[in-house]
C-alpha positions in Angstrom: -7.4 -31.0 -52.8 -4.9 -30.1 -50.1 -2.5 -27.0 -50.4 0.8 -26.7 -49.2 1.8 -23.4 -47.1 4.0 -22.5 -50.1 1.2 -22.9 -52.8 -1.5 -21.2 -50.7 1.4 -18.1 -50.4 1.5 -18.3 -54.1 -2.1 -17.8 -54.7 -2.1 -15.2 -51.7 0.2 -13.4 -53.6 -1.1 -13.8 -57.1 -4.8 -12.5 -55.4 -2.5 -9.2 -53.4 -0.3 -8.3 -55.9 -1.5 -9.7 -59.5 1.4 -10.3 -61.8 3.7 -8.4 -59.7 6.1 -10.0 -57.0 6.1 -8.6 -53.8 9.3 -7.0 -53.6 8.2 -5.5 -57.1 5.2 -4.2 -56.0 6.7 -2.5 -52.8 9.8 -1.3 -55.3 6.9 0.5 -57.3 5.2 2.1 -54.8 8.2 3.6 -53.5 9.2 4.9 -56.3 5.6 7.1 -56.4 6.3 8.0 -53.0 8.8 7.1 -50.2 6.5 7.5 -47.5 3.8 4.9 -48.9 6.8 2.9 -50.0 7.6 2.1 -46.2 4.5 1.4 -45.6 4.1 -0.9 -48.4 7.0 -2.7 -47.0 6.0 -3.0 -43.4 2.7 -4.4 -45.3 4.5 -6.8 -47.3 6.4 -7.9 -44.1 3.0 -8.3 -42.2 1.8 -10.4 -45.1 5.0 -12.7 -44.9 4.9 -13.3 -40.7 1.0 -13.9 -41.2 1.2 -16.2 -43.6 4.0 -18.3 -42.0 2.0 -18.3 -38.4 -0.9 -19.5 -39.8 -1.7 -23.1 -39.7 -2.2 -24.4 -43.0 -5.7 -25.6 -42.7 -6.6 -22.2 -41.8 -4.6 -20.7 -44.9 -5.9 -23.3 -47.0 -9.7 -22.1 -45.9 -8.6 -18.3 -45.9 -7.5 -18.9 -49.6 -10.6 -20.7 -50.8 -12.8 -17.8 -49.1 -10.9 -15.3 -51.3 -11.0 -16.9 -54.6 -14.3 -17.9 -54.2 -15.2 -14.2 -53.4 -13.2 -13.0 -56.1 -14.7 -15.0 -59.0 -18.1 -14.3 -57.8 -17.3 -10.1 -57.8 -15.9 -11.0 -61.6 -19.1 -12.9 -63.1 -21.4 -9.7 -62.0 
């Protein structure tokens, strides 16, 4: 099954930052320090302009990757 830019982004996002939205997430970690919180941001940003450049086959692949890494760490 094919995914769309937007629903690879979603499950980017739900892998990065769990149940939090991004703007959330950077909002917490700013409010533990200011100096991480900027960079939190510029990370968040970085996330954002990579995830638009990339061609979606290649975001599609990079996705699959990941969750397949991910639920092979979580049945050890």
């Amino acid at each position: 099954m094919s995914l769309s830019k937007t629903e690879a982004k979603q499950l980017l996002e739900r892998l990065v930052f769990e149940s939090d939205r991004p703007n959330d997430w950077t909002q917490d970690v700013w409010g533990l320090s200011p100096t991480l919180g900027e960079t939190a941001a510029r990370l968040v940003d970085a996330f954002n302009a990579l995830v638009e450049c990339c061609p979606e086959e290649t975001l599609e692949n990079l996705v699959q990757g990941l969750y397949r890494q991910y639920l092979e760490e979580i049945e050890e």
